[in-house]
FITORKOL-510308 format. One record per residue: residue number from 1; residue in three letters; x, y, z negated of N, C-alpha, C in turn. Coordinates in Angstrom, 1 decimal. Atoms other than C-alpha are relative to their C-alpha. Layout:
<recs>
   roti   fivo      nc1      nc2      nc3     cac1     cac2     cac3      cc1      cc2      cc3
    NUM    Ala        X        Y        Z        X        Y        Z        X        Y        Z
...
</recs>
This chain:
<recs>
   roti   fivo      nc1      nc2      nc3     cac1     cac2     cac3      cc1      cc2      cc3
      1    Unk     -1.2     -0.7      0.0    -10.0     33.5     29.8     -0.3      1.4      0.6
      2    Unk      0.0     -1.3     -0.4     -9.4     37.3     30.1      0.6      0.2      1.7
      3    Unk     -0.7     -0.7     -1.2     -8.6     38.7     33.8      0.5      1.6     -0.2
      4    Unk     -0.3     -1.3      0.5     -6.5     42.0     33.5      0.3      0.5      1.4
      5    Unk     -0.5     -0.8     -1.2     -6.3     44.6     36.6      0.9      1.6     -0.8
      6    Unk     -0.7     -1.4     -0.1     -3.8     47.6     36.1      0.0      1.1      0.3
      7    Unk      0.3     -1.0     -1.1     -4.6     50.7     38.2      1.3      1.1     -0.4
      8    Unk     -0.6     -1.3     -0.3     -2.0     53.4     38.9     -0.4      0.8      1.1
      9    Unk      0.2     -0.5      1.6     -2.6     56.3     38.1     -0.4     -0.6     -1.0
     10    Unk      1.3      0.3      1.4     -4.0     55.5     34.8     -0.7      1.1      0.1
     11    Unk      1.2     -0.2      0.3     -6.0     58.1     35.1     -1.0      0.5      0.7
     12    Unk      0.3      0.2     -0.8     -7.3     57.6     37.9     -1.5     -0.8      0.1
     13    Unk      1.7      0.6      0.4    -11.5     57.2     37.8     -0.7     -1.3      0.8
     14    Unk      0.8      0.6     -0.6    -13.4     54.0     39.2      0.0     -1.6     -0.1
     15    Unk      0.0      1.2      0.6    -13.5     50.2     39.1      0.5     -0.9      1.0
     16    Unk     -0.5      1.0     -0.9    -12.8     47.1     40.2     -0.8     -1.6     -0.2
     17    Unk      0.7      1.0      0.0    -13.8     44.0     41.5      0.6     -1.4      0.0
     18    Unk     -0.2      1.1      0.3    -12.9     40.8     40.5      0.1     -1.3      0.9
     19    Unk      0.5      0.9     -1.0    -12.4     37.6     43.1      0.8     -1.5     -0.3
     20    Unk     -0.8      1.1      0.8    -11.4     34.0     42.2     -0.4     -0.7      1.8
     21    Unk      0.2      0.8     -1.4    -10.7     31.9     45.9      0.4     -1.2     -0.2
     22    Unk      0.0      1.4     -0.1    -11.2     28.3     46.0     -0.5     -0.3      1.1
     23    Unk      0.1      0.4     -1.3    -10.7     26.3     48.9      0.0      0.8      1.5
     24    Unk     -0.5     -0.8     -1.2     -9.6     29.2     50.9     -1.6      0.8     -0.1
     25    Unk      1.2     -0.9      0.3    -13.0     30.9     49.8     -0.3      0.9     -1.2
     26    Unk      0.1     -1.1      0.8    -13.4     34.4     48.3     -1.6      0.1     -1.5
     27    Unk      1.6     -0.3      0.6    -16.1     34.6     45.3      0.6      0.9     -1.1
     28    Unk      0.0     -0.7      0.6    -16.8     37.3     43.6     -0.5      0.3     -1.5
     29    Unk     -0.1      0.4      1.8    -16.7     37.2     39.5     -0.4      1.8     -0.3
     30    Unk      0.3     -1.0      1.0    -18.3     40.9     39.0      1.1      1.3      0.5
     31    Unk     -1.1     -1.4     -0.2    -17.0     44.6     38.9      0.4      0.3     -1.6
     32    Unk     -0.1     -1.1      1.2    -15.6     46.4     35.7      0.6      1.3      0.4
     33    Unk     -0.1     -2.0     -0.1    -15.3     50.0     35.1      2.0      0.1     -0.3
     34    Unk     -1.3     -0.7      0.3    -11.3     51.3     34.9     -0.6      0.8     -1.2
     35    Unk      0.1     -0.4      1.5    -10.9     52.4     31.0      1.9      0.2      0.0
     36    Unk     -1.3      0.1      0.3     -7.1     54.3     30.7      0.8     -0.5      1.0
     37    Unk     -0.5      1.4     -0.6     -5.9     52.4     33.8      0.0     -1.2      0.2
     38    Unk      0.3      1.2      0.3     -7.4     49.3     32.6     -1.2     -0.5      0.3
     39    Unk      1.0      0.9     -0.7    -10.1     46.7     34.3      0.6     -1.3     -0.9
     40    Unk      0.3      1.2      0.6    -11.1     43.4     32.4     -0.9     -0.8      0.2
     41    Unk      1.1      0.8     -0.3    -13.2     40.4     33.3      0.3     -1.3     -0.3
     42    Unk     -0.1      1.2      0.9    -14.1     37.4     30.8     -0.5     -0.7      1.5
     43    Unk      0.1      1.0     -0.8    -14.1     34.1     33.1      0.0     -1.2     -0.8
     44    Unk     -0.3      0.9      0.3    -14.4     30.6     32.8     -0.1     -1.2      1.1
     45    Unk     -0.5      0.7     -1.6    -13.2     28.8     35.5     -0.1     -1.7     -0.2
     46    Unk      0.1      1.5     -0.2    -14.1     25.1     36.7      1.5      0.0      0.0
     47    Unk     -1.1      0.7      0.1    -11.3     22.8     36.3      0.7     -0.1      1.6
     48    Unk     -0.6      0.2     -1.2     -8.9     22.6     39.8      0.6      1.5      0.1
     49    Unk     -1.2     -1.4      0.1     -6.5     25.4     41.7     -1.0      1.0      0.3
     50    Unk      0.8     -0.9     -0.1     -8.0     28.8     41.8      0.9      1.0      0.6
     51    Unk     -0.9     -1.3     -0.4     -6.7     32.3     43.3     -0.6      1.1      0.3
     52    Unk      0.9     -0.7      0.7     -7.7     35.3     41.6      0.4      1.5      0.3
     53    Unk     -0.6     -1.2     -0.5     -7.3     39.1     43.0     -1.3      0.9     -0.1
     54    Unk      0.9     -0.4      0.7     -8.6     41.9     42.0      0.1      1.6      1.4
     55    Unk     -0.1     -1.1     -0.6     -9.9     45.4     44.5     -0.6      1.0     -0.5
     56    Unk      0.5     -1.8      0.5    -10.0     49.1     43.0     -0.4      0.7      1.2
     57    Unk      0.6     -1.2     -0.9    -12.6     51.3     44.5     -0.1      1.3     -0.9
     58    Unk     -0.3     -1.4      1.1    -11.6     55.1     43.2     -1.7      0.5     -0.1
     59    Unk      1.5     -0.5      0.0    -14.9     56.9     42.1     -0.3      1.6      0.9
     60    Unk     -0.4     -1.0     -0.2    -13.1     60.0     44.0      0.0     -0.5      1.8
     61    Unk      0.3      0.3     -1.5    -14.2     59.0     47.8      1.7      1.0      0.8
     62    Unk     -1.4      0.0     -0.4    -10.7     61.2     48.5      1.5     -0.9      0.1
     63    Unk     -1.1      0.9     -0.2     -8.4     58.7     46.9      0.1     -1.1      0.6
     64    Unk     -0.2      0.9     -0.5     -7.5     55.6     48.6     -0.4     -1.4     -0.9
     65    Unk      0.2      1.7      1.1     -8.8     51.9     47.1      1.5     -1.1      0.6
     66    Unk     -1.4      1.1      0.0     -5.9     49.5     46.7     -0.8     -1.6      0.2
     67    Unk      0.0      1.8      0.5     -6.0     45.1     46.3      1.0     -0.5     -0.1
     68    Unk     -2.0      0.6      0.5     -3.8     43.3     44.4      0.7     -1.1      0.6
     69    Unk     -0.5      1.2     -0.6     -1.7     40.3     46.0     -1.0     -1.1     -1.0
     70    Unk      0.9      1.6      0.8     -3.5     36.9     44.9      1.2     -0.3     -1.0
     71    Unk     -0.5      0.7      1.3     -2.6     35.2     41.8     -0.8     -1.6     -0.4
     72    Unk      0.2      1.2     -0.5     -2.6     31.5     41.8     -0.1     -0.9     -1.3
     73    Unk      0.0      1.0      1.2     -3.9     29.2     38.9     -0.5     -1.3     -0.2
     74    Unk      0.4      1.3      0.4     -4.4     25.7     37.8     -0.6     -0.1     -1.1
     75    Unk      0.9      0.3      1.6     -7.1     24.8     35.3      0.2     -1.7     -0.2
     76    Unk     -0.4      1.8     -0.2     -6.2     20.8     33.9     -1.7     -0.7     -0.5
     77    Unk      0.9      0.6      0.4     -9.4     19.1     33.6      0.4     -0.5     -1.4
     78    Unk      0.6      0.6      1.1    -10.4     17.6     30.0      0.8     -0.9     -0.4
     79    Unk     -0.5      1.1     -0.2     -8.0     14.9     29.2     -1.5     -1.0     -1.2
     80    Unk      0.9      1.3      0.0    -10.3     11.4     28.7      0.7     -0.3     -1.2
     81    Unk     -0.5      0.5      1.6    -10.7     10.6     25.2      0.6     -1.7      0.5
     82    Unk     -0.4      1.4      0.9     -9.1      7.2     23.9     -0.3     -0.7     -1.2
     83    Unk      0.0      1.1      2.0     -9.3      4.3     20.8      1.0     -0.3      0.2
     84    Unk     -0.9      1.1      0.5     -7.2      2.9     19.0     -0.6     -0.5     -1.3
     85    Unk      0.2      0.8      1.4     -7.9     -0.2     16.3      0.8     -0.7     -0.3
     86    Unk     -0.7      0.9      0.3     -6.0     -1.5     14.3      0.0     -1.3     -0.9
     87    Unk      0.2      1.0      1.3     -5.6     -4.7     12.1      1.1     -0.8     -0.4
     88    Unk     -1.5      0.7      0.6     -3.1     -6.7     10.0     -0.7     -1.4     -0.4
     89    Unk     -0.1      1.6     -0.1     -2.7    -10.7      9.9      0.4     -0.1     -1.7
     90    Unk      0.1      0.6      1.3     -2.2    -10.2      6.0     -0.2      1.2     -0.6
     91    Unk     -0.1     -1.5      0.4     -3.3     -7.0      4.2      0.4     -0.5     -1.8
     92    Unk     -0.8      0.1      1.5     -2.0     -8.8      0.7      1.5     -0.9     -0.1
     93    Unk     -1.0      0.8      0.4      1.4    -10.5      1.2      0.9     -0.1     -0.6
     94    Unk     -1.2      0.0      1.7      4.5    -11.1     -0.8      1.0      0.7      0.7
     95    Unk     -1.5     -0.7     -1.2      7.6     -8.8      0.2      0.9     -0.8      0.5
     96    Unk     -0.8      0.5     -0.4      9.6     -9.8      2.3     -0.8     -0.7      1.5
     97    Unk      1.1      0.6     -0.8      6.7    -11.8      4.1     -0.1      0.8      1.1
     98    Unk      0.0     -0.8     -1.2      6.3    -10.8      7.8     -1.7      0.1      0.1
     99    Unk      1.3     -0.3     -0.3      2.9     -8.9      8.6     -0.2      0.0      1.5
    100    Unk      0.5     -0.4     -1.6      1.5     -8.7     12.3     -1.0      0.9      0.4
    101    Unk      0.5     -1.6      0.1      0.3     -5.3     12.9     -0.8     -0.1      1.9
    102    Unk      0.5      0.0     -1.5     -2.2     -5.4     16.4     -1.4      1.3      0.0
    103    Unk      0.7     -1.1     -0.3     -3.4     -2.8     17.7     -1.1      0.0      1.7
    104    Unk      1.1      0.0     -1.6     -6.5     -2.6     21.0      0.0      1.5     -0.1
    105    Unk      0.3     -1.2     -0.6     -6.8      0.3     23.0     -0.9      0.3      0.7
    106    Unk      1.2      0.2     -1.2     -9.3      1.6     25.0      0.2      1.5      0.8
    107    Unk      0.1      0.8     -1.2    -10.2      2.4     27.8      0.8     -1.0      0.0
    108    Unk     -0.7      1.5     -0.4     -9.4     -1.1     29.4      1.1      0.5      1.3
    109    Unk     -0.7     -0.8     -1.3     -6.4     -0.4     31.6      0.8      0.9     -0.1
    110    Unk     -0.8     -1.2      0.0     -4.9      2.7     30.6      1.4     -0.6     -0.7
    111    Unk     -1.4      0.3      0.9     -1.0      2.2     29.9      0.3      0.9     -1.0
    112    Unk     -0.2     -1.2      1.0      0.6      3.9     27.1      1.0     -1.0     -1.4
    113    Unk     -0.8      0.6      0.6      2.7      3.0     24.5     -0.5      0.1     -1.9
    114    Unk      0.4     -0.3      1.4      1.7      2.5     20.5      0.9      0.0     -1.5
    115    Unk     -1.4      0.1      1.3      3.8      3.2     17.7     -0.8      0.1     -1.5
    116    Unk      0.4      0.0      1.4      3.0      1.9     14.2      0.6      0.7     -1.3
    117    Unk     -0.5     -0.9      1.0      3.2      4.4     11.1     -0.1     -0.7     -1.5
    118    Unk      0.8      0.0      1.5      3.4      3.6      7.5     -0.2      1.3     -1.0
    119    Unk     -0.1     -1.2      0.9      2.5      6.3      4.8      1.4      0.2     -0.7
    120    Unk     -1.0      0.3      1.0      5.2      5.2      2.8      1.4      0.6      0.6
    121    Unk     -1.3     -0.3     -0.6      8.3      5.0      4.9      0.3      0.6      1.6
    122    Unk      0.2     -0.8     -1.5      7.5      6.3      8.4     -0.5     -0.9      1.2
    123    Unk      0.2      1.2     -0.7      7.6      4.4     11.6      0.6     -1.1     -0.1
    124    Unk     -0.2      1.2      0.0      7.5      1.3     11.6      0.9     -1.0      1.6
    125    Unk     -0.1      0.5     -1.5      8.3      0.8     15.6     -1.0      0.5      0.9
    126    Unk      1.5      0.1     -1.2      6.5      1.3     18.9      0.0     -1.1      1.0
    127    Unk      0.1      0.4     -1.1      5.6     -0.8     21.2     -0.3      0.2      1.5
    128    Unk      0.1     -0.4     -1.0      6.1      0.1     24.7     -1.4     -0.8      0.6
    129    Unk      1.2      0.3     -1.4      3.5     -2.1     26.8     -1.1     -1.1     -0.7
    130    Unk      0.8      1.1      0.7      0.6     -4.6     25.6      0.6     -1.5      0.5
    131    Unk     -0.4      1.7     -0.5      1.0     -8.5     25.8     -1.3      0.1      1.4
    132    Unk      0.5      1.1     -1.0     -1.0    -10.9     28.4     -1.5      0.5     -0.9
    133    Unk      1.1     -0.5      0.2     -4.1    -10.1     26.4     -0.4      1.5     -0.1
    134    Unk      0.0     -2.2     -0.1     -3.9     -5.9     26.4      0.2      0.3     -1.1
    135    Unk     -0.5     -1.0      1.6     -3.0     -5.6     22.7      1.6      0.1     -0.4
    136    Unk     -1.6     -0.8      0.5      0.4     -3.9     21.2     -0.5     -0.9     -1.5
    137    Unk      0.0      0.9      1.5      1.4     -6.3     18.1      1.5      0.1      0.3
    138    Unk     -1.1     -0.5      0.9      4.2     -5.7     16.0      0.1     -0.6     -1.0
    139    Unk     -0.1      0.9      1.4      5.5     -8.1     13.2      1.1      0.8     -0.2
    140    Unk     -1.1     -0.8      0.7      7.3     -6.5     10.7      0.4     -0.4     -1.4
    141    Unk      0.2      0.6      1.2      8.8     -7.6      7.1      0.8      0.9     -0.8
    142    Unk     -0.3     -1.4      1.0      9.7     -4.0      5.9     -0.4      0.7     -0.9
    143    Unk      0.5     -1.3      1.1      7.2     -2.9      4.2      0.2     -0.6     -1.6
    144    Unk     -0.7      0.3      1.5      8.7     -2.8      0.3     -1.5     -0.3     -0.9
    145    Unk      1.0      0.5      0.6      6.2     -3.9     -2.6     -0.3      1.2     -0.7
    146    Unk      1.1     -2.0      0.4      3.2     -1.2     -3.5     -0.9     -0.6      1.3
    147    Unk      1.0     -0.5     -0.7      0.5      0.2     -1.9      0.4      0.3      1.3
    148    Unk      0.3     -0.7     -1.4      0.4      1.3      2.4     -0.6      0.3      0.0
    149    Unk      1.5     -0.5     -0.7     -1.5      3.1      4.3      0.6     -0.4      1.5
    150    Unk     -0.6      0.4     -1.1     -0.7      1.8      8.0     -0.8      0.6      1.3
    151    Unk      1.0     -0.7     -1.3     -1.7      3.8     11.3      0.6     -0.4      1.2
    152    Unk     -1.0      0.0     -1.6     -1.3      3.1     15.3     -0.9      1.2      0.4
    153    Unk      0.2     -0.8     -0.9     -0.9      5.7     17.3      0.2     -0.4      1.5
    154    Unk     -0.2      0.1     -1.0     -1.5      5.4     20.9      0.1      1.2      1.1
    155    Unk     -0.3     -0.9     -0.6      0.1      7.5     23.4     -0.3     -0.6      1.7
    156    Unk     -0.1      0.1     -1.4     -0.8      7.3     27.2      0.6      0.4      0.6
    157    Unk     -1.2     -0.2     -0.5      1.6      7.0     29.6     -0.5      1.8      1.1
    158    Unk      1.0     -1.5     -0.8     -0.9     10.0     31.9     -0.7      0.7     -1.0
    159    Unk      0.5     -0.9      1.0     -1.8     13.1     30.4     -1.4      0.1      0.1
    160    Unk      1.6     -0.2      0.0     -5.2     12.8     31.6     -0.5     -0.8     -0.8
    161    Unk      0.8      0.9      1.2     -6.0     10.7     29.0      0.6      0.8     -1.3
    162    Unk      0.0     -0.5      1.2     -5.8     11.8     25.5      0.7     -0.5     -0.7
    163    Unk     -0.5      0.4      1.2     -3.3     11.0     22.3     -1.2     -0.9     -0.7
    164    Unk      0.6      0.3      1.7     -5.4      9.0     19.3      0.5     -0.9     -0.8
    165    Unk      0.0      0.6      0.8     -5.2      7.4     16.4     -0.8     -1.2     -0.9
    166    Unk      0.9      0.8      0.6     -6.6      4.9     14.4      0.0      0.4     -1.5
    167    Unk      1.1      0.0      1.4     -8.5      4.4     11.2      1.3     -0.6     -0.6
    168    Unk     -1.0      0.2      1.0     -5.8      3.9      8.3     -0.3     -1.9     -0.4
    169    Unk      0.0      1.5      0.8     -5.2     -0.1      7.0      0.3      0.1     -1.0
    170    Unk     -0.5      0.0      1.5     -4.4     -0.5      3.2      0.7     -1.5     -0.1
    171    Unk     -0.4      1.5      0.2     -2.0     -3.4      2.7      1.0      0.1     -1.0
    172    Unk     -0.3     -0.7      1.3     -1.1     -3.9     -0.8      0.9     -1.1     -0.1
    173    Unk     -1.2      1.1     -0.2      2.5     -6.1     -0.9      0.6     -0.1     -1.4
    174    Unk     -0.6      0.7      1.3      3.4     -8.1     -3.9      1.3      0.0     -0.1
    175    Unk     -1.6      0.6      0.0      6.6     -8.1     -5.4      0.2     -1.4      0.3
    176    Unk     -0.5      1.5     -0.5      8.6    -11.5     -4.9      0.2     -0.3     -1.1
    177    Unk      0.4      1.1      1.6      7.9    -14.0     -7.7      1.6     -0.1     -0.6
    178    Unk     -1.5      0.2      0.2     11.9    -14.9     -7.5      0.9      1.0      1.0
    179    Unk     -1.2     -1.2     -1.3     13.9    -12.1     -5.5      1.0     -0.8      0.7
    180    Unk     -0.9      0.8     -1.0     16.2    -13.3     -3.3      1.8      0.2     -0.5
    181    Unk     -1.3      0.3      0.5     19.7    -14.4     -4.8      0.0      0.3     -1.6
    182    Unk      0.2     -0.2      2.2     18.1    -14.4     -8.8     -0.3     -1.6      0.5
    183    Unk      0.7      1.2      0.5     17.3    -17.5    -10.4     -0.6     -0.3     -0.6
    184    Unk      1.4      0.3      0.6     14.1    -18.8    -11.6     -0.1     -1.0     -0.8
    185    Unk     -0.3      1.6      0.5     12.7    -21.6    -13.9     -1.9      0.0      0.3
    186    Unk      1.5      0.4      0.0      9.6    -23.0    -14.0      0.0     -1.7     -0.7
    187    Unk      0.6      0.7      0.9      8.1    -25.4    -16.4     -0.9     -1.1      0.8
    188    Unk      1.1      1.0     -0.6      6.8    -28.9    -15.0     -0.2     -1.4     -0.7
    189    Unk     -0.1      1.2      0.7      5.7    -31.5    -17.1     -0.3     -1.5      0.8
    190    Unk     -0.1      1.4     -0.3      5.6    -35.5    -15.9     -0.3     -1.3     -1.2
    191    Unk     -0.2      0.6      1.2      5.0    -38.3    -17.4     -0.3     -1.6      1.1
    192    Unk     -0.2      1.0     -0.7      6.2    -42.0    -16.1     -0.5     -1.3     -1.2
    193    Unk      0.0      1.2      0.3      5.6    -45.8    -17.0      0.9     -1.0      0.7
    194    Unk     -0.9      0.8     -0.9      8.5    -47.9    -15.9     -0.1     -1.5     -1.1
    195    Unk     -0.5      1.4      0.6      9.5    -51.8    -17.0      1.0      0.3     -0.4
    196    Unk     -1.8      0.1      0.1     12.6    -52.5    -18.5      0.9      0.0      0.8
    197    Unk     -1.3      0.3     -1.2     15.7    -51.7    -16.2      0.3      1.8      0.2
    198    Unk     -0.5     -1.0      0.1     16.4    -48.1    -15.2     -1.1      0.6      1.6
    199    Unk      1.0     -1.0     -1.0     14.2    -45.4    -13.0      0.8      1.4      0.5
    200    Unk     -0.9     -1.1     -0.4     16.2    -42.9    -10.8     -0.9      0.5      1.0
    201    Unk      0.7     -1.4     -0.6     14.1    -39.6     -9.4      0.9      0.6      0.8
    202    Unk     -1.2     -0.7     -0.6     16.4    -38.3     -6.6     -0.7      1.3      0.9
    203    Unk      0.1     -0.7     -0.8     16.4    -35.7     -4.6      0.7      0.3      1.1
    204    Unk     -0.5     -0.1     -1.4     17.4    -34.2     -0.9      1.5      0.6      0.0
    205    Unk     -1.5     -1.2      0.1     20.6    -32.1     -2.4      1.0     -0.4      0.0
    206    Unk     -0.9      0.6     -0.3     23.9    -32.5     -2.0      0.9      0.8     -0.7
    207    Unk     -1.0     -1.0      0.5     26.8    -31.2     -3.9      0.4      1.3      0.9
    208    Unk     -0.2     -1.3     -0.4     27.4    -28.6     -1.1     -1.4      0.7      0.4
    209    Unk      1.6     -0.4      0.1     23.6    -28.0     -1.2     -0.4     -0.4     -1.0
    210    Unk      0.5      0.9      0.7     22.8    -28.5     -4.8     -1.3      1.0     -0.4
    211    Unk      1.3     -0.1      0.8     19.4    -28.4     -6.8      0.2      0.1     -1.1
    212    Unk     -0.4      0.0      1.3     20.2    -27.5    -10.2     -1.8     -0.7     -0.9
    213    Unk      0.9      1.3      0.8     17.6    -30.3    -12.3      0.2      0.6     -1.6
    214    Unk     -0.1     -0.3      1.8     18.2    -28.7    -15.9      0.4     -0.8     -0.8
    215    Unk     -0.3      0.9      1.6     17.8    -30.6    -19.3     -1.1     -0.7      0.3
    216    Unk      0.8      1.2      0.0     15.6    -33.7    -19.5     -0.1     -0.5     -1.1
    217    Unk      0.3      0.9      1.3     14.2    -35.1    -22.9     -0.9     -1.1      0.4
    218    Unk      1.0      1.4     -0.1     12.6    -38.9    -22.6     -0.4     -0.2     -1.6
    219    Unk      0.4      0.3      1.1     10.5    -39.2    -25.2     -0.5     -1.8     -0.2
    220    Unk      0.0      1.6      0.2     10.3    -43.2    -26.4      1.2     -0.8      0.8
    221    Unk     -0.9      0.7     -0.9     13.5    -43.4    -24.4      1.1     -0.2     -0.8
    222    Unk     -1.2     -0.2      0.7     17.0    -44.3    -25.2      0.7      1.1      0.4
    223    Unk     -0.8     -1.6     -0.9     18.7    -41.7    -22.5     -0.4      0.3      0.7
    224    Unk      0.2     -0.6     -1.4     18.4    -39.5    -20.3      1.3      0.7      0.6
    225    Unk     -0.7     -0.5     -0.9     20.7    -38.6    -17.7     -0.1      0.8      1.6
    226    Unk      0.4     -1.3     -0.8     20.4    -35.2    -15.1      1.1      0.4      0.9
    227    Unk     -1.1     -0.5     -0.3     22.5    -34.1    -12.9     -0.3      0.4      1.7
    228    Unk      0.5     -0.7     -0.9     22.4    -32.4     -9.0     -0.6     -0.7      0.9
    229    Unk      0.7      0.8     -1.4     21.1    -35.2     -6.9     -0.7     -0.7     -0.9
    230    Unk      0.9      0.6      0.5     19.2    -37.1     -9.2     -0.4      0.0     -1.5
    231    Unk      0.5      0.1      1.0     17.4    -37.7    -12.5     -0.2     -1.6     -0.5
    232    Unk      0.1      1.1      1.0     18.3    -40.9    -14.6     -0.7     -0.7     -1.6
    233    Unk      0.2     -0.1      1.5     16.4    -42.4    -17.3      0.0     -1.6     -0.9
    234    Unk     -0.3      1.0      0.2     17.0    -44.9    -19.8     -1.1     -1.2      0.2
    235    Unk      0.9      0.7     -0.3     15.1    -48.4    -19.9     -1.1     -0.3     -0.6
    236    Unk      1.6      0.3      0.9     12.2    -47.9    -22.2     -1.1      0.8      1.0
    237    Unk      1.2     -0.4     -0.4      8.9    -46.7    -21.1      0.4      1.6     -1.0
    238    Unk      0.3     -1.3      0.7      8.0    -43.1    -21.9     -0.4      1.2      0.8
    239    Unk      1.0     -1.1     -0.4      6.9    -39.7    -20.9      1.5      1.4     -0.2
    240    Unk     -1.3     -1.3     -0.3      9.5    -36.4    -20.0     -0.6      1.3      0.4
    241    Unk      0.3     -1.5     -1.3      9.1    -32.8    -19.3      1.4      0.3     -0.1
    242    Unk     -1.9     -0.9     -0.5     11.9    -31.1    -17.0     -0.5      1.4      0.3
    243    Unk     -0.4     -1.3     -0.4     13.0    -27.9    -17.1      0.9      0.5      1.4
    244    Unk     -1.3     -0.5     -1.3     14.6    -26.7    -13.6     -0.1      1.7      0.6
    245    Unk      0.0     -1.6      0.0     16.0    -23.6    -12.6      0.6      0.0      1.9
    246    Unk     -0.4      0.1     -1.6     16.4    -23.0     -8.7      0.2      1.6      0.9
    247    Unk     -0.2     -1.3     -0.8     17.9    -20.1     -6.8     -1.2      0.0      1.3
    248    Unk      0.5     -0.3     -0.7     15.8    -18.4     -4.2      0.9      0.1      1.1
    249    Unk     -0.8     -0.1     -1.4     17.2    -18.5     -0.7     -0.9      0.3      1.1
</recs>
C-alpha cells in the first residue's frame, strides 16, 4: 500500500521520512523527496496493528521541519483456506424421490454454516450446524425432472477462515412413470389351474380404499367376474390376462 505525506507550503523544498510503530516501537520505512507538496512511500506491512507517521525535513535549514500525528492501522491476516465436498445418496432418481445432499468440511472443527445450490432453481436450503458426525446433510424432494448441477457452499462462522465451495454434482431426475393423481394401466398376464368349483383372487381394498381390477377374459372358462375387492372366475380350468388401471397416490 501507498503512504501519502502532504507538506504545506507546497512549495516548500525537502523530504520526508516515513515511520510505521509497532509495539510502541518506531521503525523507519525510508525517506522520499517532497514533489508539489507531495511525499510517497510503497509499503507492505506484516499482518497486526501498526502506526504510521511521517517527519518533513525542509531542504532550506531556515524553515522549520514539522511531524505528522500518528495514524493507526490494522492489517487482517490471510483468512485460512477451507473444503468443501459434496455427495448425493442418488444422483439418478425419480421426481418426487427424496435426495440426501451431504456435504464434509474441512478443517476439522471449524463451525460454519452450508447452504446447498442447485443450477436450476437456486437454493436449495442451508444448513446451519453439522450432525454428531461433522457433516451438513440436507434431504430434499424438489428438484423437478432434467438435468442439475448441485453445489455446497460453506460459510464459516469466523472470518479467519475463508468462504468455499465445492465441486459441482450432476443428478439427472427422471420424470414419474405415473404422476401423482393420473391413472395408469399396466399389462400383466397370469395363468391358473384350478379343479372344478370356483377360484377368488382378492385383494387388500375396500370400497372406501378401492383397487380398480379392470376387464378379465378366462380363456376355457365359462365366466369371469371383476370387481374392487376381488377377482372371480368361473369353474373350468384355464388361463387369463388382466388389465388394471390404478391411480398413483
Amino acid at each position: 500500500m501507498d503512504l501519502k505525506a502532504t507538506v504545506s507550503p507546497s512549495d516548500t523544498a525537502g523530504s520526508v521520512e516515513f515511520f510505521d510503530t509497532v509495539g510502541g516501537t518506531p521503525t523507519s520505512l525510508g525517506t522520499s523527496a517532497v514533489s508539489a507538496g507531495v511525499a510517497t512511500k510503497s509499503v507492505s506491512p506484516a499482518a497486526g496493528d501498526h502506526s504510521y507517521s511521517a517527519k518533513f525535513t525542509p531542504a532550506d535549514a531556515s524553515v522549520t521541519g514539522s511531524t505528522s500525528s500518528s495514524l493507526p492501522f490494522t492489517i487482517k491476516a490471510p483468512a485460512t483456506a477451507t473444503t468443501v465436498s459434496l455427495s448425493a445418496s442418488n444422483t439418478n432418481p425419480d421426481a418426487g424421490s427424496p435426495v440426501d445432499l451431504t456435504a464434509a468440511t474441512g478443517p476439522a472443527g471449524v463451525a460454519g454454516s452450508v447452504e446447498f445450490i442447485d443450477s436450476v432453481s437456486g437454493s436449495l436450503g442451508t444448513v446451519p450446524a453439522p450432525n454428531g458426525s461433522g457433516q451438513y446433510v440436507l434431504s430434499t424432494s424438489a428438484l423437478a425432472s432434467g438435468s442439475h448441477s448441485v453445489t455446497a457452499k460453506f460459510t464459516p462462522a469466523s472470518d479467519t477462515y475463508a468462504i468455499s465451495n465445492s465441486a459441482p454434482v450432476a443428478i439427472n431426475v427422471k420424470a414419474a412413470a405415473c404422476p401423482t393423481g393420473s391413472v395408469c394401466t399396466d399389462d400383466q398376464a397370469f395363468q391358473v389351474t384350478v379343479d372344478a368349483g370356483t377360484i377368488v383372487i382378492a385383494t387388500p381394498y375396500t370400497p372406501a380404499n378401492p383397487f380398480d381390477l379392470g376387464s378379465m377374459k378366462a380363456v376355457g372358462g365359462r365366466q369371469a367376474a371383476v370387481g374392487q375387492q376381488g377377482l372371480r372366475l368361473g369353474h373350468r380350468p384355464g388361463q387369463g390376462r388382466h388389465r388394471h388401471r390404478h391411480p398413483r397416490r
